[in-house]
N, C-alpha and C positions, 0 to 999 in steps of 0.2 A: 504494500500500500504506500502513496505516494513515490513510489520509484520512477525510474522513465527508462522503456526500453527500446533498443535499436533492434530492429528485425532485415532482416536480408531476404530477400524470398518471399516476401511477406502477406504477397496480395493471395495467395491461392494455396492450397492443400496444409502441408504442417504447419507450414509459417503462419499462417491464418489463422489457425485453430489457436497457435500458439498467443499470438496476437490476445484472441477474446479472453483466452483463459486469467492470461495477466491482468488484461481491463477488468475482467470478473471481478479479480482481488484488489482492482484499486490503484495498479498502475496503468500510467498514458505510457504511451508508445508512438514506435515512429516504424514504418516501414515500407521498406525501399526495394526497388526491382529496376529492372530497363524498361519496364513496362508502364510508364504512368496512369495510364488510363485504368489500368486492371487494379495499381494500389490507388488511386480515387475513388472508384468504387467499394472495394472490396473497405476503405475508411467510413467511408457514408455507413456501411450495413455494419461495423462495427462499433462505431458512437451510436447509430441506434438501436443498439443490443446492449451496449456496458453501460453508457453516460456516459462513459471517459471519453480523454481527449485522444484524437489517433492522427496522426500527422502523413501524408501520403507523401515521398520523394522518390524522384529518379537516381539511379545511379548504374554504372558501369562495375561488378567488382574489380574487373580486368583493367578498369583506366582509376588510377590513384586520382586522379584529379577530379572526376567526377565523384568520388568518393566524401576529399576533401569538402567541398562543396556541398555537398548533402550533410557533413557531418555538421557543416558552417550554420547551414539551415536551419537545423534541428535544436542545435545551441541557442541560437539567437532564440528560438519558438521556445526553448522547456529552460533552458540556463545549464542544461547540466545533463549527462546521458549516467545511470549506473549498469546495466544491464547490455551487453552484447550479447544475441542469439547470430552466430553464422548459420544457416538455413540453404543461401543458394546454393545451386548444385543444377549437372548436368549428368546426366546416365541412357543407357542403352543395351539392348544384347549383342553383343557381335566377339564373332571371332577374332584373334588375335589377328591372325593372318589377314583379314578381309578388311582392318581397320586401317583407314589413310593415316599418313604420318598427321595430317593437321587436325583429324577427329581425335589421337589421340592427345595431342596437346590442346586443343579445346578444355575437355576434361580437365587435360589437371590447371588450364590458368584458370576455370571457373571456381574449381572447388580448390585447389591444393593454393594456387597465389590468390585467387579472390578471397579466400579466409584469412591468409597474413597479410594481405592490403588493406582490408578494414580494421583486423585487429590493431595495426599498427597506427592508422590514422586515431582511431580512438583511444588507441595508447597516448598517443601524443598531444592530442586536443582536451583529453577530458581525464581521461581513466588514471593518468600516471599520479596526478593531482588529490585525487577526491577518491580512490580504488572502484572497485566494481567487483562484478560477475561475466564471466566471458563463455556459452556456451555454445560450441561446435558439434553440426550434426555430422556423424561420420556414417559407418556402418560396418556390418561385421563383413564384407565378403573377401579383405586377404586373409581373415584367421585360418582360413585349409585352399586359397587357392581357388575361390569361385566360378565355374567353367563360363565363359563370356563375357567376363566382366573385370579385364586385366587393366582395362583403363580406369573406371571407377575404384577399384581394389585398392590399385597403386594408390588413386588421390587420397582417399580415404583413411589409408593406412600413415600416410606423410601426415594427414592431419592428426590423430590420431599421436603421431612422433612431436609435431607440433604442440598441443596441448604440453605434452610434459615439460618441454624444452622453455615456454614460455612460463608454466606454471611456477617454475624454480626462477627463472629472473625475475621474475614480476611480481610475485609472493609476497617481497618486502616492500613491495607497492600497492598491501593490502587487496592485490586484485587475485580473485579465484579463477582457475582456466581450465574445466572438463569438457566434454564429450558425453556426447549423448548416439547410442547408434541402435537405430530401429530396426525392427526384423520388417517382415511383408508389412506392410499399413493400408488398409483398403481407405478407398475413396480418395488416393491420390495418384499424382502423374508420373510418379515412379512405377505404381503399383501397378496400372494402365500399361504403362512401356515396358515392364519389367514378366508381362505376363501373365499378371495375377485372375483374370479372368478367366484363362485356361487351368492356373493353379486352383480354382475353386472345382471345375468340371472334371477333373481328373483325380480330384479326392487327395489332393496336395498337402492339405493341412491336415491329415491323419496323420502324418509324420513330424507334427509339430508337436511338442510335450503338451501343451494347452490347448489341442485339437481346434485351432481356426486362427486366424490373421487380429493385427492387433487395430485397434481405431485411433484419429487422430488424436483424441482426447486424451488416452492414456498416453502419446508420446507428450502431448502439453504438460500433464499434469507432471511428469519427471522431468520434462525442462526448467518447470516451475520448483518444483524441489530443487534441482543442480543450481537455479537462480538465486533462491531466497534462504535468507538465515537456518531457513532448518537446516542447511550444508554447509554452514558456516565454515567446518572444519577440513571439507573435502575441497579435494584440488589437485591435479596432475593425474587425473586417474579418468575412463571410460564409462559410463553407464552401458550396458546392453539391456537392451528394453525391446525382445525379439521373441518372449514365450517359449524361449530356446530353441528356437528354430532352426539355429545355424549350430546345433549341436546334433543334432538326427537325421536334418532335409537331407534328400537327394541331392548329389551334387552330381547331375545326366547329361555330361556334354551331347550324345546324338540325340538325347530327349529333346534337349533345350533348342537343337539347331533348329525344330518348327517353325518359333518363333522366333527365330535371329534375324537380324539384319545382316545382308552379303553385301552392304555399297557404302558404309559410314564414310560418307567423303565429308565431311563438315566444311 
């Protein structure tokens, strides 16, 4: 309550959810995509759901400058940011082989440098000064090598290396820096791209310990823990928030090839 949160990603699926969950409890927020139009709206249906304030910006996480500037914004609008959620993110199925050199770098400037671009601007504008909370959404799929998913893996995994790395210098700057990494999540555009459609009709989530896919509210609701005082103490460490899913699933490369992409030329 009274905090102020920066969201990434923020107009559509986790980030969204994430968003209201926060306004629920009483902080304003701010969030930001390339997308203006989609966080315009997606602020209108969330001040008239919370009361709170919700601040809708553009930004680039790949151009620092755009960053800057949105972080510029936000300032001037609240005085003060405590709360980073990293959120954006890009993914896909595709084979190693079949992936252009620029789809997979795509990838990692979205998720692996779009997350130490923001953290860093907010490090430097706000956070270093006054500490915070800093959470990054990762995922579990380098923990055994996920078949299709070597671009995402890798990003994830860097982040993932990141949180620790920041959490130890930045610690004594009062600022906390986990991960949050979610298993399948229905109702989002990972979940859509990632196949989960098919994973319902093939009886997918029998192999999940908690037999079904998780909702965006339960990734909010542990963002909102890794956020606020009740974590006071944690930091430099992972949430997996998956039903253990990535302890059992299938890992079916020629399954999975149905649904892959053969052209990722980004």
């Amino acid at each position: 309550r009274g905090k102020v949160a920066f969201i990434t990603g923020g107009g559509s699926g986790i980030g969204f959810r994430v968003a209201e969950v926060f306004m629920r409890h009483g902080c304003s927020t701010i969030i930001a995509s390339r997308n203006l139009q989609r966080v315009t709206e997606a602020a209108k249906k969330l001040e008239t759901a919370t009361g709170q304030r919700c601040l809708p910006l553009s930004l680039d996480v790949r151009q620092p400058q755009t960053i800057m500037a949105a972080v510029d914004e936000a300032l001037k609008e609240f005085e003060r940011i405590d709360i980073l959620v990293n959120n954006a993110a890009g993914n896909f199925l595709c084979p190693a082989s079949a992936l252009s050199f620029n789809a997979y770098k795509t990838v990692i400037d979205i998720d692996t440098l779009g997350t130490f671009n923001v953290s860093k601007v907010l490090y430097e504008k706000c956070l270093r000064d006054h500490g915070g909370a800093i959470v990054n959404i990762t995922a579990t799929l380098s923990y055994r090598g996920q078949a299709l998913q070597v671009h995402a893996g890798t990003a994830k995994a860097a982040i993932d290396a990141m949180t620790r790395h920041l959490a130890v210098e930045w610690g004594p700057n009062n600022i906390r820096v986990n991960s949050l990494a979610p298993g399948p999540i229905a109702g989002t555009e990972g979940y859509r791209r990632l196949g989960g459609a098919r994973a319902e009709a093939g009886s997918y989530f029998t192999t999940v310990p908690l037999q079904r896919a998780g909702n965006k509210t339960e990734i909010a609701h542990s963002v909102l823990f890794l956020a606020s005082p009740l974590a006071s103490y944690v930091t430099g460490t992972t949430l997996v928030v998956d039903g253990g899913s990535w302890l059992t699933s299938p890992n079916n490369f020629p399954g999975l090839l149905g649904i892959a992409s053969h052209s990722a030329k980004l």
